[in-house]
N, C-alpha and C positions, 0 to 999 in steps of 0.2 A: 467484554464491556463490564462494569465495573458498576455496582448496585448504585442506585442512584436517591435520595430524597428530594423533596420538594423543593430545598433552595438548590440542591448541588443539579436537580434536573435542569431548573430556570439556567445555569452558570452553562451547561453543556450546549443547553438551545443559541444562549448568545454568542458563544465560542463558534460553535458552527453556523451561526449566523455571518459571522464576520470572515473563517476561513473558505467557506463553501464558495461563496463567492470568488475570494481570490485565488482560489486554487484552478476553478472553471475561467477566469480569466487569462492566467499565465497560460493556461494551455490553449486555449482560444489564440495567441498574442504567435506561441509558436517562434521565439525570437532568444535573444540569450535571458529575457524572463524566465521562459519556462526552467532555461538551464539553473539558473541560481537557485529558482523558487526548489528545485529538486534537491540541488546542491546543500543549499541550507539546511531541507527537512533530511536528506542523508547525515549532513556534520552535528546533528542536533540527535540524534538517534544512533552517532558513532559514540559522542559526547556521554549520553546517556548510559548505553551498555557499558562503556569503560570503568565508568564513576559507580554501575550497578557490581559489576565484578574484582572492580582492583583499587577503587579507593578514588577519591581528588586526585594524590599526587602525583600523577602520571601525565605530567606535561608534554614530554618530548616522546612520549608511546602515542598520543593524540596530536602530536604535530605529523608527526613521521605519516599514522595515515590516513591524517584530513587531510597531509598536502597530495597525497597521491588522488584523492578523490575530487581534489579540487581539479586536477589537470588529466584526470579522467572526464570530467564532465567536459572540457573542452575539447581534448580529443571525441569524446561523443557529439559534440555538435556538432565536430565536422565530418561526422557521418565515417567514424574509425571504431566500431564495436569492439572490434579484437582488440586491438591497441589500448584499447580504453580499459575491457577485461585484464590483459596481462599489467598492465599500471594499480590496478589495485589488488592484483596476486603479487605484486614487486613490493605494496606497500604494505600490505600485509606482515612480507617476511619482514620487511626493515621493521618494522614496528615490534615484531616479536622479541627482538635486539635487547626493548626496555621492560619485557614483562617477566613476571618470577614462572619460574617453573610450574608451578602448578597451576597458573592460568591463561599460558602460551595457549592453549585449542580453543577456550573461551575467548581470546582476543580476536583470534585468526577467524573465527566464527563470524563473531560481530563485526569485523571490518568485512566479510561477505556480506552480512545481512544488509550494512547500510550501502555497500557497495551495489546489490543487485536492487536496491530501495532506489538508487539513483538511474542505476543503467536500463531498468525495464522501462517505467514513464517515457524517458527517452528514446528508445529504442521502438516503441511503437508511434508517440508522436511524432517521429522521423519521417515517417508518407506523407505528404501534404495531399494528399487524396482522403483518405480515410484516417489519418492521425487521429484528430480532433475526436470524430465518432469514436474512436476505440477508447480513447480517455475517458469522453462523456459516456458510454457504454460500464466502464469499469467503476467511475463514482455510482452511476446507480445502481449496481449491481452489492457491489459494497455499502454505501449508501442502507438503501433499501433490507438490505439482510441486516444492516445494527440495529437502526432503527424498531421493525417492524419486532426482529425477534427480542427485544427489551420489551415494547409494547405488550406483545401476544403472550410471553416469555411472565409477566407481570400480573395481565387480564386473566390468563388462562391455571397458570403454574401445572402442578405435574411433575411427573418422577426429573429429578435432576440428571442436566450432559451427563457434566465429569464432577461430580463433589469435592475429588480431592485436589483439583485442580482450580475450579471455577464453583464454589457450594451455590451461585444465585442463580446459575447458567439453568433453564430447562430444556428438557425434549420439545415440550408445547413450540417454545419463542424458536430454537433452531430450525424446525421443521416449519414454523410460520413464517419467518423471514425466509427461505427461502425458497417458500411457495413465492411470496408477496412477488419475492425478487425478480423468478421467472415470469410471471403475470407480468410485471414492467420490462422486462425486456421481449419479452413478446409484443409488449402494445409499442415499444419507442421508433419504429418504423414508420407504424402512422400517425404518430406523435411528431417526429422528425419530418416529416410532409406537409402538416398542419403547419409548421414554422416557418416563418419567413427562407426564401433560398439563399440567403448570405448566410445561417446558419452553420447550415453540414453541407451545403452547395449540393445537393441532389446526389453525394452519396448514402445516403439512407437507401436510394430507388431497388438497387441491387441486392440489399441486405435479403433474406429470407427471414420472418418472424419465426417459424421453426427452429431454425440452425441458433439464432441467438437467443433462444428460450432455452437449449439444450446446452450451451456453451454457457449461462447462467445458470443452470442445474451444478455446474462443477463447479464453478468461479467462485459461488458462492457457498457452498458446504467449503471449500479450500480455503473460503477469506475466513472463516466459525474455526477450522483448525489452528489458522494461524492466531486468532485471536489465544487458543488456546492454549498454543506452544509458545506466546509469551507471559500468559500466565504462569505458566510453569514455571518459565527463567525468573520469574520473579520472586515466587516462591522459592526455589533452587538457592538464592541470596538473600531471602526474609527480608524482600518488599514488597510495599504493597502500591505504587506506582512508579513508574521509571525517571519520570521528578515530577516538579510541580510549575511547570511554564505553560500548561493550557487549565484554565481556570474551569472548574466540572470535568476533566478529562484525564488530568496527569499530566506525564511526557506525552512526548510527541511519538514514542516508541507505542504507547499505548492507543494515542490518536489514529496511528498508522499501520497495527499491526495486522489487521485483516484486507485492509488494503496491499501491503506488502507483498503477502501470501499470491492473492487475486493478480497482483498487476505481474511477476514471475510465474505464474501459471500462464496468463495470458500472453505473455512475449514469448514464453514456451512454445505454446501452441499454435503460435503466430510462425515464429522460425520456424518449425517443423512442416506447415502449410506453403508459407508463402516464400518462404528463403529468409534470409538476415536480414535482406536489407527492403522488406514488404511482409514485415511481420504483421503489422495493422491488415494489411490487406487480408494477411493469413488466415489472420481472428475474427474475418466477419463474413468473406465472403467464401461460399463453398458449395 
């Protein structure tokens, strides 16, 4: 996260006032909403890295593998993981067709990044049992760690993360957002109780506040990494945001990158628990 003043803070509350919202909604909806809403925020953060790496003019390297991502995401609706992986390692290569040599790995990179940017959201809100909870689990988790560790990060200061990466970043704010973070996933079980049952429909009942307190312990040091590993790219190409389409925020690359990190850890851990195709289930229940 990216140091903030008093007008650019106001710009980032509104901004997340209006997407927090819709982002908790489209996955709520669980229909070809959610697929686009993902689809768009993947084409917008393949867009981004391209134009970060190789310039504007790279039309048909950004047709080649938005179209693949586009018909990944629909093959992922209908519940084809694999199918949907190999369509954007297929687009991957075609795309590489339009890039110069020395930034073929960079491409191929960023077409994964936005590519698993699409398929993990998906791929856990896929359970219509515990979808929903796993989404709303992974916003507050991320959530929760931006927030708090700017906050704490701010109030407290203290020796700097990584200086040559992120100079505003502190120990204080990383280590306090992710306390905070754990503290809310601990409580969201009887938080999620407290809520009407149309909600999360009584899977909250099963959850353990343990196990999701401990499974926010990594989620969220992983979302702070990745925030970190896009600072880097950025610097790697001397910028200082991946554009300017969220007002207080940047890109969308930036909006999303510790989310990114967090939701591909948590499909990870999901697949490895629960199987492919009961990832959500994976990631909460154990």
């Amino acid at each position: 996260m990216k140091a903030a003043g008093p007008g650019n803070l106001v710009l980032r509350i509104a901004s997340a006032l209006v997407l927090a919202p819709v982002a908790l909604g489209a996955a709520w909806l669980n229909t070809w909403v959610f697929a686009l809403f993902w689809l768009a925020a993947a084409l917008l953060v393949l867009w981004e890295w391209i134009h970060l790496v190789a310039g504007r003019r790279h039309l048909l390297m950004f047709s080649a593998s938005a179209s693949a991502l586009a018909v990944a995401a629909l093959v992922e609706f209908r519940e084809r993981p694999v199918a949907a992986a190999l369509l954007i390692v297929l687009g991957a290569i075609a795309s590489l067709i339009f890039a110069q040599r020395g930034h073929r790995l960079w491409i191929a990179a960023g077409i994964g990044y936005a590519g698993t940017m699409l398929l993990a959201p998906m791929l856990l809100r896929a359970d219509p049992d515990y979808g929903f909870v796993a989404i709303a689990f992974l916003f507050a988790i991320v959530w929760t760690t931006d927030v708090m560790a700017y906050f704490i990060g701010r109030a407290v200061g203290g020796p700097k993360l990584c200086p040559p990466i992120s100079p505003k970043k502190t120990w204080s704010g990383a280590v306090g957002g992710t306390l905070c973070a754990v503290a809310v996933a601990y409580a969201l079980p009887r938080v999620g109780q407290a809520l009407p049952a149309a909600v999360f429909g009584g899977a909250l009942d099963a959850v353990k506040p343990g196990v999701l307190a401990a499974v926010a312990l990594g989620l969220s040091v992983l979302a702070q990494l990745g925030d970190l590993l896009e600072s880097w790219i950025k610097r790697r190409f001397g910028a200082k945001d991946a554009s300017h389409l969220i007002p207080g925020h940047g890109g969308v690359m930036d909006r999303l990158d510790g989310f990114w990190a967090a939701a591909v850890a948590a499909a990870a851990i999901g697949i490895a628990h629960g199987g492919l195709h009961n990832a959500a289930l994976g990631l909460l229940i154990w």
